[in-house]
N, CA, C and O atoms as a CHARMM CRD file, in Angstrom:
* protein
*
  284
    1    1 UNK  N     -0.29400   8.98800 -16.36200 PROA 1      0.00000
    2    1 UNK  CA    -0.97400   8.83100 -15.09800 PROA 1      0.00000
    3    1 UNK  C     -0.18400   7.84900 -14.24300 PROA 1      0.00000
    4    1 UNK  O      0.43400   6.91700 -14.75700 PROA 1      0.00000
    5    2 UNK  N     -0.20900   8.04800 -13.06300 PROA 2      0.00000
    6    2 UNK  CA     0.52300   7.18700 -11.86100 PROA 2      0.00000
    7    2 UNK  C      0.02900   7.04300 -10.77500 PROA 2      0.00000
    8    2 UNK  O     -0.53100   7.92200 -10.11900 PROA 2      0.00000
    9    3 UNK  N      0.13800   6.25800 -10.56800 PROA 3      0.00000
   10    3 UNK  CA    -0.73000   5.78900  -9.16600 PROA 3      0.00000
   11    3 UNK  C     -0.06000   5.20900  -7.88600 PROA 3      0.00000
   12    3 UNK  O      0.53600   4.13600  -7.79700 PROA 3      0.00000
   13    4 UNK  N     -0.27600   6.12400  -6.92300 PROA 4      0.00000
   14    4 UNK  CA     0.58000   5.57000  -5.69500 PROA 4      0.00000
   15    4 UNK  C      0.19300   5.42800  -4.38900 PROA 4      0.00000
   16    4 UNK  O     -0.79300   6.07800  -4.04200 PROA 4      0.00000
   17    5 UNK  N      0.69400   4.78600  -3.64900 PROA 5      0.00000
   18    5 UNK  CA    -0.04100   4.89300  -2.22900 PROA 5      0.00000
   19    5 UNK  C     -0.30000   5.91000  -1.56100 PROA 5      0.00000
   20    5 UNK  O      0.47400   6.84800  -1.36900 PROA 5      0.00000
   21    6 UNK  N     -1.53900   5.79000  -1.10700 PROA 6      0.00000
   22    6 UNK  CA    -2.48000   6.68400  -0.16600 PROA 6      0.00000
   23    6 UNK  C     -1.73400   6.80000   1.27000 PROA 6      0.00000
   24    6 UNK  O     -2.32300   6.88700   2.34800 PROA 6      0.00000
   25    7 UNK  N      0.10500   6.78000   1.02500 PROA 7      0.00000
   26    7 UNK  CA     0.90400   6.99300   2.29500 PROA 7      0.00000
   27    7 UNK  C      0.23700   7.35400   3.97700 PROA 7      0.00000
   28    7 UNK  O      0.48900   6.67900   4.97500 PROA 7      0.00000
   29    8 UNK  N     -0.62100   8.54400   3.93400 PROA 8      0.00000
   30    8 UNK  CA    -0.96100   9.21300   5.19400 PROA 8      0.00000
   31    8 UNK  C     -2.56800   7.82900   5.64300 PROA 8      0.00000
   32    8 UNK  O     -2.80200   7.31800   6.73800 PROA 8      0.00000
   33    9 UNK  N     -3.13500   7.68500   4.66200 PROA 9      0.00000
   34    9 UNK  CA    -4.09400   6.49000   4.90800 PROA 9      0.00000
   35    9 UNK  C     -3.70300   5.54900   5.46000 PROA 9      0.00000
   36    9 UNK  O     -4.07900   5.22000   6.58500 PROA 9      0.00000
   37   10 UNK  N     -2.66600   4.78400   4.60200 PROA 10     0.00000
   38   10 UNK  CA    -2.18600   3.13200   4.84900 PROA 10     0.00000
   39   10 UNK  C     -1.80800   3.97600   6.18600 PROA 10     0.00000
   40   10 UNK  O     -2.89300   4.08500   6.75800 PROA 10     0.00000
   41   11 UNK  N     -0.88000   4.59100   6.93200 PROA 11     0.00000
   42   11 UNK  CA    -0.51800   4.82600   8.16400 PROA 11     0.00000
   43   11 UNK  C     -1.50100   4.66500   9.53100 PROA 11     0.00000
   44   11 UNK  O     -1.40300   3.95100  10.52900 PROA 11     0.00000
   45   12 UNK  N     -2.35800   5.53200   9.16200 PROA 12     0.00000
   46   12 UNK  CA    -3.81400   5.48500   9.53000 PROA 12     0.00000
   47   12 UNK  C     -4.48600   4.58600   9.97700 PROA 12     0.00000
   48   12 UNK  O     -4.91800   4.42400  11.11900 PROA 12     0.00000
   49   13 UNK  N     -4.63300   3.71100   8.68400 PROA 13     0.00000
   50   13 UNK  CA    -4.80500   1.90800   9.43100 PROA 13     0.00000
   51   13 UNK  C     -4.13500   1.54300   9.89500 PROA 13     0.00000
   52   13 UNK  O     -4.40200   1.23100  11.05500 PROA 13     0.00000
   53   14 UNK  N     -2.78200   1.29300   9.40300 PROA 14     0.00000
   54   14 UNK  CA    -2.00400   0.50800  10.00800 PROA 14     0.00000
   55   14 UNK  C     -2.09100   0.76700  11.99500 PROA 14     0.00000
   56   14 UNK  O     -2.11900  -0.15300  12.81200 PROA 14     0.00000
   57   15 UNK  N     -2.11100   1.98600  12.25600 PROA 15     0.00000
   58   15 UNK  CA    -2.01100   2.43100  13.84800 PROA 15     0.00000
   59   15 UNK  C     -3.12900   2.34600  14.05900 PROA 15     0.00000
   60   15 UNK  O     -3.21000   2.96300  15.12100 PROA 15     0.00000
   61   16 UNK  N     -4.67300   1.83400  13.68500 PROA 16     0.00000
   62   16 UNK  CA    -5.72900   1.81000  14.40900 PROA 16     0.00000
   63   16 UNK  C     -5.57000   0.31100  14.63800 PROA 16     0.00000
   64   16 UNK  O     -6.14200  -0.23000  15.58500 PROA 16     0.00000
   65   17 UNK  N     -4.79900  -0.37500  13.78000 PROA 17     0.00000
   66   17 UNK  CA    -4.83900  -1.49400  13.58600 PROA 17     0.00000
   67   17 UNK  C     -4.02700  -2.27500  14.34700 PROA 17     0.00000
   68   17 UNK  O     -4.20300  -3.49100  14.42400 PROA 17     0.00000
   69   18 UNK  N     -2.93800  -1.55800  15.05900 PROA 18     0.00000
   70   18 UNK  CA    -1.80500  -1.84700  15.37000 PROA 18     0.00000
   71   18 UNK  C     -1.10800  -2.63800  14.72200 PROA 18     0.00000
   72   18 UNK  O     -0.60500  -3.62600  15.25600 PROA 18     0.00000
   73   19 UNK  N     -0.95000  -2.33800  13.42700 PROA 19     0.00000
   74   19 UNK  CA     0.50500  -3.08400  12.94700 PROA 19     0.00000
   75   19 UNK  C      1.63500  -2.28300  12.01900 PROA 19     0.00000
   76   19 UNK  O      1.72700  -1.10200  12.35300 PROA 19     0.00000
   77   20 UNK  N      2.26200  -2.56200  11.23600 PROA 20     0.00000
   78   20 UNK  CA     3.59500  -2.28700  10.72000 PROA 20     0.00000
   79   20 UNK  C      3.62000  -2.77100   9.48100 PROA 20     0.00000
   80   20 UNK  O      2.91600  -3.64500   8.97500 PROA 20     0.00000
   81   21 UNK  N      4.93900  -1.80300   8.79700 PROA 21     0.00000
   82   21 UNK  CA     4.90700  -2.56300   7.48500 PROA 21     0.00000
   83   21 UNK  C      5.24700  -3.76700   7.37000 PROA 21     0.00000
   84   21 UNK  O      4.46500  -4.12000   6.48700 PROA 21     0.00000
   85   22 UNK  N      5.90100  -4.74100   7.64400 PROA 22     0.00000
   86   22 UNK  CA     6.04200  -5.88300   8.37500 PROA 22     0.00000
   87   22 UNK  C      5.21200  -7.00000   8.20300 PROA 22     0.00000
   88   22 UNK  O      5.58100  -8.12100   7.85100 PROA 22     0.00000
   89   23 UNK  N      3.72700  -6.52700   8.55100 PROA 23     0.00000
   90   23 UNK  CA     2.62500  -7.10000   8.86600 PROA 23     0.00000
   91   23 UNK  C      2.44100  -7.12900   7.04100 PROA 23     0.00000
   92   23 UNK  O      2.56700  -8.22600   6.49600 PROA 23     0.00000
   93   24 UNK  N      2.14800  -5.90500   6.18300 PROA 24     0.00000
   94   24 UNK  CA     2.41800  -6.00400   4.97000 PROA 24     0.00000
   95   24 UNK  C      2.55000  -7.04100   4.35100 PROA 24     0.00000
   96   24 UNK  O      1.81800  -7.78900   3.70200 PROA 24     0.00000
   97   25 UNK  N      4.11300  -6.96800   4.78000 PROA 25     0.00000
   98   25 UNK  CA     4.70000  -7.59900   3.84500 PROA 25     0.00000
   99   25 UNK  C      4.32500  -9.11500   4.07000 PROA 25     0.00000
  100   25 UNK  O      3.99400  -9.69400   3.03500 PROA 25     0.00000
  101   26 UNK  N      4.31300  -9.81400   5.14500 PROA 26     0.00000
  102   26 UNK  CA     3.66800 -10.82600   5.31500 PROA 26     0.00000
  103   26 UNK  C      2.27600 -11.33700   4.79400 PROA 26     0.00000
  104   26 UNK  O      2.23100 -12.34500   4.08800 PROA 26     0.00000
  105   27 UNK  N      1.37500 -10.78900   5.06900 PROA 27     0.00000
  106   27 UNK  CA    -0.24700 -10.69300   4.51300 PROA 27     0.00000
  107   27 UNK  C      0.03300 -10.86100   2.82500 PROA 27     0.00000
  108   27 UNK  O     -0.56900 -11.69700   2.15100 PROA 27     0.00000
  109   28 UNK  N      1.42300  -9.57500   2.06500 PROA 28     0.00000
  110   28 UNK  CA     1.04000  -9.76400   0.47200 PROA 28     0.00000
  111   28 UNK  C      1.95300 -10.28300  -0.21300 PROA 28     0.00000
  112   28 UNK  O      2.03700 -10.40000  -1.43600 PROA 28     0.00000
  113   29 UNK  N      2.98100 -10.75100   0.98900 PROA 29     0.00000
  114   29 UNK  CA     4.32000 -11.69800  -0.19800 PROA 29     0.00000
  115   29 UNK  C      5.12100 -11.18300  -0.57300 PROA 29     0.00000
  116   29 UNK  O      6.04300 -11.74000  -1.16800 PROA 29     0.00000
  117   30 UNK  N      5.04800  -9.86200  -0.34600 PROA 30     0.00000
  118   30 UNK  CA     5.86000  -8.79900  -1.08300 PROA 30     0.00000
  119   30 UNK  C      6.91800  -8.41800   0.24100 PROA 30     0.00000
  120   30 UNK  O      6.58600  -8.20600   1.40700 PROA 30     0.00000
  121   31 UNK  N      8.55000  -8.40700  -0.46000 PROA 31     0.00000
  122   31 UNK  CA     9.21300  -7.86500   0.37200 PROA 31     0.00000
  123   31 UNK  C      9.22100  -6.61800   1.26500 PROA 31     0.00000
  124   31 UNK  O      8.48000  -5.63700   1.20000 PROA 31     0.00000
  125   32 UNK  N     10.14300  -6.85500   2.04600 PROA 32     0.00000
  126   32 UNK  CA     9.87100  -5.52900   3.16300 PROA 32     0.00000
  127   32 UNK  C     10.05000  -4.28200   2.27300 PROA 32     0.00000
  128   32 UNK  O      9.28400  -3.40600   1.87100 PROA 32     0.00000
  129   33 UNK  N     11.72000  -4.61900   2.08500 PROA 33     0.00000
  130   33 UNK  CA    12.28600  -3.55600   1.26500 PROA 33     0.00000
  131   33 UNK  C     11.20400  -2.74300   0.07200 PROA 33     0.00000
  132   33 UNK  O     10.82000  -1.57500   0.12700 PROA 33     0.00000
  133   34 UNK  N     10.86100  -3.83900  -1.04400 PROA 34     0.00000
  134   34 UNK  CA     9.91400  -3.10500  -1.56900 PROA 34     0.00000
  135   34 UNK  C      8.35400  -2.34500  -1.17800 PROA 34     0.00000
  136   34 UNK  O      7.70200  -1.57400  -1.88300 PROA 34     0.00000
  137   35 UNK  N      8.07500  -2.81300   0.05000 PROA 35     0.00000
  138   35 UNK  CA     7.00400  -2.18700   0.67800 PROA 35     0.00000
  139   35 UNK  C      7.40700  -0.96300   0.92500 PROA 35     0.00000
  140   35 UNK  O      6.62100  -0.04900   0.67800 PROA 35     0.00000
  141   36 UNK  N      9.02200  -0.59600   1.59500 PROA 36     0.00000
  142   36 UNK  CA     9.30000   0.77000   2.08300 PROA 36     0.00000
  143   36 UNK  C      9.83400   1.61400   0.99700 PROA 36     0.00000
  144   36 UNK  O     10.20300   2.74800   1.30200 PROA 36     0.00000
  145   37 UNK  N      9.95200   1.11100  -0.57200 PROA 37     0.00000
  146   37 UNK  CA    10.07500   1.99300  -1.65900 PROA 37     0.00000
  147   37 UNK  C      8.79100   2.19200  -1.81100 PROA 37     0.00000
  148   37 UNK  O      8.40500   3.34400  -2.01000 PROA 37     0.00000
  149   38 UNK  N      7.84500   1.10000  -1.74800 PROA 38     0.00000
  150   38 UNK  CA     6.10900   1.79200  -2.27900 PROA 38     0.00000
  151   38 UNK  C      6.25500   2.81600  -1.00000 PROA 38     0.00000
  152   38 UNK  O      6.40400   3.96600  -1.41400 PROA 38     0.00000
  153   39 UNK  N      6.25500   2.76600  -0.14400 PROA 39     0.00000
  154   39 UNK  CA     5.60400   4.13400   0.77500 PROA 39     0.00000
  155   39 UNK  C      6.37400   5.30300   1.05500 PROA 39     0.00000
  156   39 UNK  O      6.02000   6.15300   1.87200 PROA 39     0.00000
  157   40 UNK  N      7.46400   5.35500   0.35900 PROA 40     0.00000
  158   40 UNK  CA     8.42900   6.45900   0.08100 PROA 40     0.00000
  159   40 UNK  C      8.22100   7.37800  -1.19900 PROA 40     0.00000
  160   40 UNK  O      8.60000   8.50800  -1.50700 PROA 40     0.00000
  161   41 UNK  N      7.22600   6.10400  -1.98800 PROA 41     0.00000
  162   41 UNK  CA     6.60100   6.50800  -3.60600 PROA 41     0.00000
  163   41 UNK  C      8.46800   6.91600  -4.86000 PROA 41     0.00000
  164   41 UNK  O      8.75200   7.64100  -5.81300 PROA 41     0.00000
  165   42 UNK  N      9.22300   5.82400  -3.92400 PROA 42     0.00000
  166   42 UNK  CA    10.23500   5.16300  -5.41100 PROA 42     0.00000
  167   42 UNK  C     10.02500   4.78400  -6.26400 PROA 42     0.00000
  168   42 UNK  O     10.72500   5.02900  -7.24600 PROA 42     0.00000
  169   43 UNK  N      8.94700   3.98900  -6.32000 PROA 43     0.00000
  170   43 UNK  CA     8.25800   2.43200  -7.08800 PROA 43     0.00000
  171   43 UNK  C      6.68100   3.01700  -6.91500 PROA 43     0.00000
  172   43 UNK  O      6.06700   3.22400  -5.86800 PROA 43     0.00000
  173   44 UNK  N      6.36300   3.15900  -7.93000 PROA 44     0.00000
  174   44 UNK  CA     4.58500   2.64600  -8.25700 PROA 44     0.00000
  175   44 UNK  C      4.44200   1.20400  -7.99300 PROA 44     0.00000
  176   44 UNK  O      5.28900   0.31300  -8.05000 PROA 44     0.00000
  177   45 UNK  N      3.11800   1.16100  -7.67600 PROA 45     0.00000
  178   45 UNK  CA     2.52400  -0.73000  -7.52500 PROA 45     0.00000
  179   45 UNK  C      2.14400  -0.70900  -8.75200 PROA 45     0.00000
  180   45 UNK  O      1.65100   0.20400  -9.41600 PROA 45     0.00000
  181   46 UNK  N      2.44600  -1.94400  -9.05600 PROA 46     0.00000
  182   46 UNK  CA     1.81200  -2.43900 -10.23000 PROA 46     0.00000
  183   46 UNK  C      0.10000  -3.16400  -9.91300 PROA 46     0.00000
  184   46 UNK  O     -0.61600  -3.43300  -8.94900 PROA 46     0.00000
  185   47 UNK  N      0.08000  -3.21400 -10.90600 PROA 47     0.00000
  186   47 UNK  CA    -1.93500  -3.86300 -10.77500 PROA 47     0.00000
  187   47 UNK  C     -1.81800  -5.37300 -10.13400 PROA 47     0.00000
  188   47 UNK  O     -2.94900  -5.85800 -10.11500 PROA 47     0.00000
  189   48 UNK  N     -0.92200  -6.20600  -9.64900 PROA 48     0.00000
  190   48 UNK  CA    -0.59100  -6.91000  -9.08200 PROA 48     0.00000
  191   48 UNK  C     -0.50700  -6.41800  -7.49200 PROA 48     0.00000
  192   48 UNK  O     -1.10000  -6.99400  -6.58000 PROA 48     0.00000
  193   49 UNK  N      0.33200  -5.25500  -7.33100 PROA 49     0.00000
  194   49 UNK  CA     0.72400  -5.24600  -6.59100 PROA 49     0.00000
  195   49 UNK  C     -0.14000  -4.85600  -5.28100 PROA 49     0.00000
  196   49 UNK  O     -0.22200  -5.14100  -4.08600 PROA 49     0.00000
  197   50 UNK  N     -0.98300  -3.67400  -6.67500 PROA 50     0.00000
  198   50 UNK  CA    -2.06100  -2.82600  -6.14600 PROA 50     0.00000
  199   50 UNK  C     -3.42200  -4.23200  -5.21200 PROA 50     0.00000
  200   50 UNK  O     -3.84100  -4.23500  -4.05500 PROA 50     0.00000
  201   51 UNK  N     -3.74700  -5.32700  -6.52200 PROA 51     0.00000
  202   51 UNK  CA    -4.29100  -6.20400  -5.59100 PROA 51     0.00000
  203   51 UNK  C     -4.12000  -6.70700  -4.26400 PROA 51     0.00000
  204   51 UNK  O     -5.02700  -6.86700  -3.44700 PROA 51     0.00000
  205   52 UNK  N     -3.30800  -6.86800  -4.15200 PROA 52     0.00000
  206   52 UNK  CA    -2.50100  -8.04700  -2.99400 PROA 52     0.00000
  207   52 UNK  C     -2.75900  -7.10100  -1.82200 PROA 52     0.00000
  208   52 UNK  O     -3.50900  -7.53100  -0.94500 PROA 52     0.00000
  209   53 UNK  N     -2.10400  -5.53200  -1.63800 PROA 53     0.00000
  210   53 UNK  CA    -2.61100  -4.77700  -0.80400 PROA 53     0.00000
  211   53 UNK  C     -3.72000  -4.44700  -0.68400 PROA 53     0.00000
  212   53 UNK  O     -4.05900  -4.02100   0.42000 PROA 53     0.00000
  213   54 UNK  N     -4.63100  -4.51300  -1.68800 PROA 54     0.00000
  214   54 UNK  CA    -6.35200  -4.36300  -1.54200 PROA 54     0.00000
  215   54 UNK  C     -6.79900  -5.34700  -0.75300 PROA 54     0.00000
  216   54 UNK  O     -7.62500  -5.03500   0.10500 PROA 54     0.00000
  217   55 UNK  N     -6.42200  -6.55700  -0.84600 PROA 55     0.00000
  218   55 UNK  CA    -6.62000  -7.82700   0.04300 PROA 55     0.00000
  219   55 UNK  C     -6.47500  -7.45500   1.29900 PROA 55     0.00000
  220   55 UNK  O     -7.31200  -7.21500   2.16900 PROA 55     0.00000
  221   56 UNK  N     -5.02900  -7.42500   1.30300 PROA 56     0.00000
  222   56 UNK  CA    -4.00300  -7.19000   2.63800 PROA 56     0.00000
  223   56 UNK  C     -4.76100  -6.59400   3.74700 PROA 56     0.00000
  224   56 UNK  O     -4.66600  -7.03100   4.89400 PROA 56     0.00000
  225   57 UNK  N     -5.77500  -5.25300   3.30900 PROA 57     0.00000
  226   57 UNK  CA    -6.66400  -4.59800   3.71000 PROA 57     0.00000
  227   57 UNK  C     -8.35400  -4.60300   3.96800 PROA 57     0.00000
  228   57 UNK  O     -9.26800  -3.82800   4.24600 PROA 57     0.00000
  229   58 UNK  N     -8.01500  -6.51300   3.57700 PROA 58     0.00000
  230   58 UNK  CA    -9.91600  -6.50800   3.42200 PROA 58     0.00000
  231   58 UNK  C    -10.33800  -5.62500   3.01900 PROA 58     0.00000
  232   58 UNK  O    -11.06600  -4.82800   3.61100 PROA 58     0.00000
  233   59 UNK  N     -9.85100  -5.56500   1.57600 PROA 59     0.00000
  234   59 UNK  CA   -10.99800  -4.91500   0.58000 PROA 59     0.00000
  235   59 UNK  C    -10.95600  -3.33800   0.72600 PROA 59     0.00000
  236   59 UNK  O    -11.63300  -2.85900  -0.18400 PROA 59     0.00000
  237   60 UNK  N    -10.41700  -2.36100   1.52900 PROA 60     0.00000
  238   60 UNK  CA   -10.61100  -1.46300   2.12500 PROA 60     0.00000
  239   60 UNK  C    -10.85700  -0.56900   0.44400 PROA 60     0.00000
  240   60 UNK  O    -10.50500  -0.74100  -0.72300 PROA 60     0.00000
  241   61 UNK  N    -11.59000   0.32100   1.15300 PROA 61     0.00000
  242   61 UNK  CA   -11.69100   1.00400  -0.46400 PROA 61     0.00000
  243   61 UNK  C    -10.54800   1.53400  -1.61300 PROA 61     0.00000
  244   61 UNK  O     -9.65300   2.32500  -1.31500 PROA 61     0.00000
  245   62 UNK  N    -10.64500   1.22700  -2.34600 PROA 62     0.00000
  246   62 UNK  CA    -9.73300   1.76700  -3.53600 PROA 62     0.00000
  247   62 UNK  C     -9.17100   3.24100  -3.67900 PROA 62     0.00000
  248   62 UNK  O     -8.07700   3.42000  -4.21400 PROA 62     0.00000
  249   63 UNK  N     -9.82900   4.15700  -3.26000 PROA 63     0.00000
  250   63 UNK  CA    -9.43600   5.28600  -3.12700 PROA 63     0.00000
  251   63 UNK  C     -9.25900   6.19400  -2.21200 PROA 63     0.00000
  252   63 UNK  O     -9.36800   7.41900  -2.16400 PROA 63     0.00000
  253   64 UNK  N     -8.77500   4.82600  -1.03100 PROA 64     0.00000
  254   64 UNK  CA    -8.13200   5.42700   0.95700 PROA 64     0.00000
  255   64 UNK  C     -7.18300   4.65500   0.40900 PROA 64     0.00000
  256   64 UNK  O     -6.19400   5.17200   0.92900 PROA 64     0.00000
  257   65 UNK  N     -6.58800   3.41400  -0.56200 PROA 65     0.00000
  258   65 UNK  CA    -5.21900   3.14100  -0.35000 PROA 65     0.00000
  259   65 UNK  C     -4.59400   3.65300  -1.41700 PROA 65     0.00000
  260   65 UNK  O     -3.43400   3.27700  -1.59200 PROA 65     0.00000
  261   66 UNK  N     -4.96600   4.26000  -2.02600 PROA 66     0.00000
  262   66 UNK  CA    -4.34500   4.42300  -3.88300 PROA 66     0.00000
  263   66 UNK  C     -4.42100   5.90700  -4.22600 PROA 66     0.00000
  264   66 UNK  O     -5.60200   6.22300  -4.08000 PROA 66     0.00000
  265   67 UNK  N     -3.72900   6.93100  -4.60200 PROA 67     0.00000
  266   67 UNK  CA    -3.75200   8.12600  -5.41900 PROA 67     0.00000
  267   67 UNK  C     -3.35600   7.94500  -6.84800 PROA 67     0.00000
  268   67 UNK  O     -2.28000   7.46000  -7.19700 PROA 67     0.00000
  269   68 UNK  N     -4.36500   8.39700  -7.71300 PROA 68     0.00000
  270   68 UNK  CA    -3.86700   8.58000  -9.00400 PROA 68     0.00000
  271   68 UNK  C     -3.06600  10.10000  -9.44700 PROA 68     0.00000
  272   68 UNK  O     -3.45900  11.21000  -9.09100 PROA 68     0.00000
  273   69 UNK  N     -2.16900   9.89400 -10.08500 PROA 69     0.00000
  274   69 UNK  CA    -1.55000  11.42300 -10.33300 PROA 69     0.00000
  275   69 UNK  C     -1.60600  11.77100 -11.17400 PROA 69     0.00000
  276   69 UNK  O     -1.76600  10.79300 -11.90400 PROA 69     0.00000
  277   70 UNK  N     -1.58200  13.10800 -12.07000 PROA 70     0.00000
  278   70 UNK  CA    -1.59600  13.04800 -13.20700 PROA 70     0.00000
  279   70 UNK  C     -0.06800  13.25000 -13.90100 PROA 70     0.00000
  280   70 UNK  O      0.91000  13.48300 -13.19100 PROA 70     0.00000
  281   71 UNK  N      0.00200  13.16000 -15.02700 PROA 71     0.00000
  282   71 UNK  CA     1.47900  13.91500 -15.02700 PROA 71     0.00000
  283   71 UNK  C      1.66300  14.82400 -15.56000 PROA 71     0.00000
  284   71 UNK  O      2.77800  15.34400 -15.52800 PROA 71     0.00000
């Protein structure tokens, strides 16, 4: 199982929201670069990683930022 960003979502907010990955990366500490492998889906988040963007998002629900896959 793998779990990856809800790409077309996070976008979604991000433009109602007006911001960028950028904004991201700032809010979770996490580099740019690796923000634009998570949303290319190079890199899975880890359960770390997955937090920090749950934050990032006030909490936003778990399953508008996250897809599980199967394999």
């Amino acid at each position: 199982m793998k779990i990856k960003l809800n790409i077309r979502s996070i976008k979604l907010i991000l433009g109602r929201r007006n911001k960028d990955y950028n904004w991201i990366s700032e809010r979770t500490g996490l580099s740019i670069s690796h923000i634009y492998k998570l949303m290319q889906h190079r890199v899975n988040p880890s359960p770390d990683c997955r937090a920090r963007i749950q934050h990032c998002f006030n909490n936003e629900a778990w399953d508008r930022l996250f897809i599980i896959e199967e394999e």
